[in-house]
N, C-alpha and C positions, 0 to 999 in steps of 0.2 A: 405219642409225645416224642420218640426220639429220633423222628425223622421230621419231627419240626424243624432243627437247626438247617437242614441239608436242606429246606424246602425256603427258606429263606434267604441260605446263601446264594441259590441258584437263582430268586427274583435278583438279588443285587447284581449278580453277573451277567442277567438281562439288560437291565438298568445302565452298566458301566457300556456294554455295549451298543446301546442305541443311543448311548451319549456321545460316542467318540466321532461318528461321520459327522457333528453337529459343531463340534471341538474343530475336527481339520474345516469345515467349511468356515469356521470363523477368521482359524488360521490364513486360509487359502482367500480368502474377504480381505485381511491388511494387506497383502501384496501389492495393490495396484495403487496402493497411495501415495504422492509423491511425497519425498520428506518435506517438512513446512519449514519453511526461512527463517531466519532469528531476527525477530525486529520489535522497535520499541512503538506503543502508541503516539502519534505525532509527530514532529519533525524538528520541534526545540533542541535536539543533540548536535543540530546542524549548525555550520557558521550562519549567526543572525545578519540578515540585510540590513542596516542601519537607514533609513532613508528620511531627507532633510523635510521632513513634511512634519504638518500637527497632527493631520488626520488622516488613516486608513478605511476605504470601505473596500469591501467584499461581495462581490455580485456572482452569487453562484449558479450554475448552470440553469438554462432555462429546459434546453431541449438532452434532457441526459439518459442515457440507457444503460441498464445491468440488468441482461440475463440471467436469472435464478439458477443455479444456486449461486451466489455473489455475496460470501464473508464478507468481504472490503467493496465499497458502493466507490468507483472511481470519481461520482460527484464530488463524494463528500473526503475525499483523501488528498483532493487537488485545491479545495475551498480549504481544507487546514492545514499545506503548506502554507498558504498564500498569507494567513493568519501567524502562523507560528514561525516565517522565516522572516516575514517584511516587518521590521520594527520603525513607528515613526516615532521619530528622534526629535525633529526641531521645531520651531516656537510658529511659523506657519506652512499655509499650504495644505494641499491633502493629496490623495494619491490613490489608487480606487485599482483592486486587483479582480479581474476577470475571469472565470475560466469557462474556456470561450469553447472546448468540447471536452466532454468525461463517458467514454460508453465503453461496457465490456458484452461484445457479442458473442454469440456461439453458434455456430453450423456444423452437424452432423457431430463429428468430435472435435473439430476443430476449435479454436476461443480467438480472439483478435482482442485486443485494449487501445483506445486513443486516447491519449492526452493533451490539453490544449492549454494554455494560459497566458494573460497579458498584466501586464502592468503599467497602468499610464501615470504621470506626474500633470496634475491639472494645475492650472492657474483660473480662478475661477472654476468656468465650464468649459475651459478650453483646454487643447490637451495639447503639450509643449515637450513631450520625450514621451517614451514607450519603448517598453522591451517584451518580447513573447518567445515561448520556448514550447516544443512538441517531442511528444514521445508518442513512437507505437511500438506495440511489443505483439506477435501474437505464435501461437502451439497449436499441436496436434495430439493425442492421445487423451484427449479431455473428458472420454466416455467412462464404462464403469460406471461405479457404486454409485450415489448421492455425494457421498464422505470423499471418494479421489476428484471428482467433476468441481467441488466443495474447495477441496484442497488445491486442484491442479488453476484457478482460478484465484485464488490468495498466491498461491505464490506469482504468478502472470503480473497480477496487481501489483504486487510488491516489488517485480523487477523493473515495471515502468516506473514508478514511483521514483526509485531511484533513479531512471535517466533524463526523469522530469526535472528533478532536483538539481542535477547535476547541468541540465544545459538550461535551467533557467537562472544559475548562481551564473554562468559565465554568459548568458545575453544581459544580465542585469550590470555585472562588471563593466562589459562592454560600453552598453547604450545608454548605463544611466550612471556613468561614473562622477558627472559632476553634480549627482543629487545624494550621493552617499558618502557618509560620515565612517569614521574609523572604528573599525571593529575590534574590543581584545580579544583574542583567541579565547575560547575556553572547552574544555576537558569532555567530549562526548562522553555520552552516558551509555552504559551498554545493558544489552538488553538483562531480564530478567531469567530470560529461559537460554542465554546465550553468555557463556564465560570469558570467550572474546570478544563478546560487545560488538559492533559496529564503526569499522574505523571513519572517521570524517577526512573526507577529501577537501584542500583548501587548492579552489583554482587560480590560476596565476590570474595577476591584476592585467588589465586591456585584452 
């Protein structure tokens, strides 16, 4: 009986130890993960497109590709700008936004992202202005875990996004300025997992 205690202390300090290389491997596992971006679902924080039309359609990719693992489907992130930045504003007309490529690939380690988009102003079925904006973004160290390939992909995603964003406000400026109505500023929203929130960039007018 009183070499019980000692006979039990000694399984626990088995126990702690064949715990611990399982401990640093989990450890030595988050390393290779990139941190992840601070960002909000959708793209409504952004200055709204006002556009003099009644009606918006959205034709989303036909031919789209994302490589697994793929958090963010580049289809479907480029089909809800087009939704949440082009507001139709006026009494007719319609205006039918495009995204004309969305694919994120991957070789060896490598990742590539394209982005494509159009936006035409119809009259009827005929098409009277357009503007189209493209982004590619692509990396290297894409290998690793599930969780960093996972990771290193969101954020890839998430940086074309924004240069999508950013040069399709200023072809739209551009190309479609005598179809756009006036925007009041208003206050982006910042993210939930982020304290500085996401500043909005307003591009100069022409």
């Amino acid at each position: 009986m009183k070499g019980t205690p000692t006979h039990r202390l000694a399984g626990t300090s088995r126990r702690l130890v064949l715990g611990a290389p399982l401990l640093l491997l989990a450890a030595c596992g988050g390393r290779d993960l990139p941190p992840p971006l601070p960002r909000v679902d959708g793209y409504a924080y952004l200055t709204p497109l006002r556009v003099n039309v009644a009606d918006l359609e959205v034709l989303e990719a036909t031919d789209a590709r994302a490589d697994p693992p793929a958090p963010l489907v580049p289809a479907v992130e480029v089909a809800r700008m087009g939704r949440d930045r082009l507001i139709p504003s006026g009494t007719t007309g319609r205006a039918r936004f495009v995204v004309e490529a969305a694919s994120l690939t991957r070789a060896g380690d490598g990742i590539a992202v394209l982005l494509r988009a159009r936006v035409e102003i119809l009259d009827n079925d005929r098409r009277v202005a357009f503007a189209e904006a493209e982004a590619r973004r692509s990396t290297t160290g894409g290998g690793g875990s599930t969780a960093a390939r996972a990771r290193a992909a969101e954020n890839l995603v998430i940086r074309a996004m924004e240069d999508l964003n950013v040069e399709f406000e200023l072809q739209v400026r551009r190309n479609l300025r005598d179809w756009l109505l006036e925007t009041t500023p208003t206050a982006p929203v910042a993210p939930i997992d982020s304290p500085e929130g996401i500043q909005r960039q307003n591009l100069p007018q022409g």
